[in-house]
Backbone as JSON, one array per atom type, in Angstrom:
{
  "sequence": "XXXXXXXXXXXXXXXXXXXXXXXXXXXXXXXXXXXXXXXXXXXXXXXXXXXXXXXXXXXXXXXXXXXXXXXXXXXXXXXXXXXXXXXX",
  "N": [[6.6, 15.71, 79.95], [8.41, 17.57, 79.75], [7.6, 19.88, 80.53], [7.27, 19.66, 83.58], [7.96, 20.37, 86.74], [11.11, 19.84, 88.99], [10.71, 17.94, 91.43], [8.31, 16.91, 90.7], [9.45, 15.28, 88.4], [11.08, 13.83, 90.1], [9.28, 12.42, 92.0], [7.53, 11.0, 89.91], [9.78, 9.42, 88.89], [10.39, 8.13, 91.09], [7.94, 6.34, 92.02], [7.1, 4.88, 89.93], [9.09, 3.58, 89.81], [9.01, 2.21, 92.08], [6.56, 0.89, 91.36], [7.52, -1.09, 89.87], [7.42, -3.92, 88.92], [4.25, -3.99, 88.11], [5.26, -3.2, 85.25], [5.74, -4.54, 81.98], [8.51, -6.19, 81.24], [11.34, -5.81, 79.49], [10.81, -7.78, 76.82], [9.8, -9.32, 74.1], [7.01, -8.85, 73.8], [5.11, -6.01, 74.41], [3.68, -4.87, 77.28], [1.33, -4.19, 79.93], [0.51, -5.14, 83.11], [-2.53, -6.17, 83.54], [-3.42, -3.42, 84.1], [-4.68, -0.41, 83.9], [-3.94, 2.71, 82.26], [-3.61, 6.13, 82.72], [-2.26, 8.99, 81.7], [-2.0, 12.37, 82.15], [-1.27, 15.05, 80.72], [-0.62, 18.6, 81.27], [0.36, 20.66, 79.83], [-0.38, 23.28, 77.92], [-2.38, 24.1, 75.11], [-1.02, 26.07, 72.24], [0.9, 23.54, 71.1], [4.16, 22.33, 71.07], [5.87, 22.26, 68.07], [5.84, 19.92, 65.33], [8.1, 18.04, 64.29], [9.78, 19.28, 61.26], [10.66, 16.93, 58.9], [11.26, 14.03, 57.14], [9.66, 11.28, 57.93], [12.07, 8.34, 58.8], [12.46, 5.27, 56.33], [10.96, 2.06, 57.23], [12.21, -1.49, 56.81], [10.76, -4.13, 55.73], [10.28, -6.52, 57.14], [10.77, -5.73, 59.87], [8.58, -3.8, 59.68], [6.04, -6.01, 59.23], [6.91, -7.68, 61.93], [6.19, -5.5, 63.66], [3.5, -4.55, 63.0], [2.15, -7.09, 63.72], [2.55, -7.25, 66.53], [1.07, -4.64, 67.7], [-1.46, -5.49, 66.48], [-1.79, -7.64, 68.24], [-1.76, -6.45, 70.89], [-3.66, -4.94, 70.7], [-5.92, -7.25, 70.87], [-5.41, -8.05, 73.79], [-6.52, -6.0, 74.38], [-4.28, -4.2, 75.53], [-3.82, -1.8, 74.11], [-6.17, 0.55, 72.53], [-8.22, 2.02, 69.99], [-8.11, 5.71, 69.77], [-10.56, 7.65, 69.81], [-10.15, 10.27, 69.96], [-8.55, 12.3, 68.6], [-7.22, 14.46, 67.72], [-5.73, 14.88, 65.34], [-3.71, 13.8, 65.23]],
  "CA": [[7.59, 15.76, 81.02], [9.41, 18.73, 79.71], [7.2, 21.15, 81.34], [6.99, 19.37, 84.76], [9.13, 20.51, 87.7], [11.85, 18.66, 88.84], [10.01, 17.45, 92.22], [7.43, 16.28, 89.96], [9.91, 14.17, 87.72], [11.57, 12.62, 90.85], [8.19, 11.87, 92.03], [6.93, 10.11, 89.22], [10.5, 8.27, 88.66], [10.06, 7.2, 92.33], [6.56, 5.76, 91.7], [7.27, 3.99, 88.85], [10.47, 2.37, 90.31], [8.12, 1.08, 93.42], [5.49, -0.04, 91.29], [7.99, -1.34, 88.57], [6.04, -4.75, 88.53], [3.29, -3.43, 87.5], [5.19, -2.63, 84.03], [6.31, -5.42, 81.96], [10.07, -6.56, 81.4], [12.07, -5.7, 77.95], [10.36, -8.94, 76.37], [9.29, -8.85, 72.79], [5.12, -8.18, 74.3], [5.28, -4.55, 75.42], [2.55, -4.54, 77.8], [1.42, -3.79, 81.15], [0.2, -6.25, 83.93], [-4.06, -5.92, 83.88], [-3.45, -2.23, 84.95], [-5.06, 0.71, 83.06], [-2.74, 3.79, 83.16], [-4.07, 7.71, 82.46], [-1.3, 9.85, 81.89], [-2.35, 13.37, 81.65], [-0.08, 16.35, 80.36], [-1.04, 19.52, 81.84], [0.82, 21.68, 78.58], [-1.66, 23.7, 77.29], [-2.27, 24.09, 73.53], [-0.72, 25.56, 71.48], [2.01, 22.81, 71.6], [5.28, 22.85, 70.11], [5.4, 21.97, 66.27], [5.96, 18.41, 65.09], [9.72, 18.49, 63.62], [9.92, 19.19, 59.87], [11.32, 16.15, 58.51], [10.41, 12.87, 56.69], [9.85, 9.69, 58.69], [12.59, 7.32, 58.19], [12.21, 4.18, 56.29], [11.34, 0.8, 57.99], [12.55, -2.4, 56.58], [9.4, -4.82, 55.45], [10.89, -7.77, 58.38], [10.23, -4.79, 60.88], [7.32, -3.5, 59.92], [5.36, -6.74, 59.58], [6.8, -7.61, 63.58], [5.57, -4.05, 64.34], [2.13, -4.95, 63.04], [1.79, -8.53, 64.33], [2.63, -7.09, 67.89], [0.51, -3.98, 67.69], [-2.5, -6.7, 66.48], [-1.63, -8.6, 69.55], [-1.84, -5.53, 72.19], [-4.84, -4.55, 70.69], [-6.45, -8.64, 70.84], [-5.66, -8.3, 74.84], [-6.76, -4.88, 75.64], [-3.77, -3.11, 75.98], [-4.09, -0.66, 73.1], [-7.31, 0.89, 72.27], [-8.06, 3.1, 68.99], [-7.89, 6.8, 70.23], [-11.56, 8.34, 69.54], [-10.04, 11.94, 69.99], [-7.01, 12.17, 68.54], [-6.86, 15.84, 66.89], [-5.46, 14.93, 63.76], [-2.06, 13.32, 65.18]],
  "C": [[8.46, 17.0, 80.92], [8.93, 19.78, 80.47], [7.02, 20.82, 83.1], [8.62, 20.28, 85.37], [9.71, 19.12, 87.71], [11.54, 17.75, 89.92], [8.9, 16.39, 91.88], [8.47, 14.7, 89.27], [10.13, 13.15, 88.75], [10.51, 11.8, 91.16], [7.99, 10.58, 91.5], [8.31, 8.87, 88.48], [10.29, 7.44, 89.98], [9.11, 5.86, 92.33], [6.56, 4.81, 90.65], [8.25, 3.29, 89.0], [9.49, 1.33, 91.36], [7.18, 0.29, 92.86], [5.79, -0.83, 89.59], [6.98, -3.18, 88.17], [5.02, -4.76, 87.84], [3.57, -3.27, 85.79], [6.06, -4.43, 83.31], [7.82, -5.34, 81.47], [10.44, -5.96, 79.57], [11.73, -6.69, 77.33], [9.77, -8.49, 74.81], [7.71, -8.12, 72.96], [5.72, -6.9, 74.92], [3.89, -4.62, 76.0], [2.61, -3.93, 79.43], [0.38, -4.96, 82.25], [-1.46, -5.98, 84.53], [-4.34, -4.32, 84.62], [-4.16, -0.96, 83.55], [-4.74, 2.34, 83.64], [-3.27, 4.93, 82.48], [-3.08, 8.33, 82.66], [-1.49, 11.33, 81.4], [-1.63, 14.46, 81.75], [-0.96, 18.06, 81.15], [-0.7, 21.19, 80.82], [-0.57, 21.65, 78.52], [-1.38, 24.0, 76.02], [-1.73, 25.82, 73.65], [0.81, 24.72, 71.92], [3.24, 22.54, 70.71], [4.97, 21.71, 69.2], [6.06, 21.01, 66.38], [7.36, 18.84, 64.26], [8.9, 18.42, 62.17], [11.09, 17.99, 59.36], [10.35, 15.07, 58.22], [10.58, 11.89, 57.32], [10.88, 8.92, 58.05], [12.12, 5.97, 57.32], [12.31, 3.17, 57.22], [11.3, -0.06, 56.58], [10.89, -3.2, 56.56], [9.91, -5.85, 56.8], [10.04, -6.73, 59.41], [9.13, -4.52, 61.08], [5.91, -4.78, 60.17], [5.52, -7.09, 61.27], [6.31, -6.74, 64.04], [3.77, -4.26, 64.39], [1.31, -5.86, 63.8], [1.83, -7.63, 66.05], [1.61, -5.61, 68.23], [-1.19, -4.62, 67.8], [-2.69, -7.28, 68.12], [-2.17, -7.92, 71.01], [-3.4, -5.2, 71.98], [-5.92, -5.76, 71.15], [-6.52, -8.3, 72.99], [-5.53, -7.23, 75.42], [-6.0, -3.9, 75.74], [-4.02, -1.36, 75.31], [-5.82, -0.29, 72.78], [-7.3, 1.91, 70.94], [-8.39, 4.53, 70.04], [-9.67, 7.65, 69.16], [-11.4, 10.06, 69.48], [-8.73, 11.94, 69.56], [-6.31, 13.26, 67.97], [-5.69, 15.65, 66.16], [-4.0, 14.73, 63.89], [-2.55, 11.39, 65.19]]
}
């Protein structure tokens, strides 16, 4: 989104307000409603550098909910493993 115009952003906030349905609610499931969404960046490589810094710690409570619900997205579809994923 950083490289889009700003015609573009309104756009795609527009579009996503009209077809807010479509996305689901703040609910513990992050999903999306039987929809399969392609979001394609148009940056071209090379792309700015990953910050220098160390990931924070998570909390073991956290991370197991993180897992369990990650499990879950993957069980109905939403998530898929990433077959191309150049080494991020």
């Amino acid at each position: 989104m950083a490289h889009a115009k700003k015609n573009q952003k309104r756009r795609l906030s527009y579009l996503s307000y009209q077809h807010k349905e479509a996305f689901a609610s703040d609910r513990a499931t992050l999903s999306l409603k039987q929809q399969e969404v392609d979001i394609f960046s148009n940056a071209d490589r090379p792309y700015a550098p990953l910050p220098r810094r160390l990931a924070y710690p998570i909390n073991l409570k956290s991370c197991e909910s993180l897992r369990i619900n990650i499990i879950k997205l993957y069980k109905v579809k939403v998530l898929e493993k990433s077959l191309n994923h150049d080494g991020i």
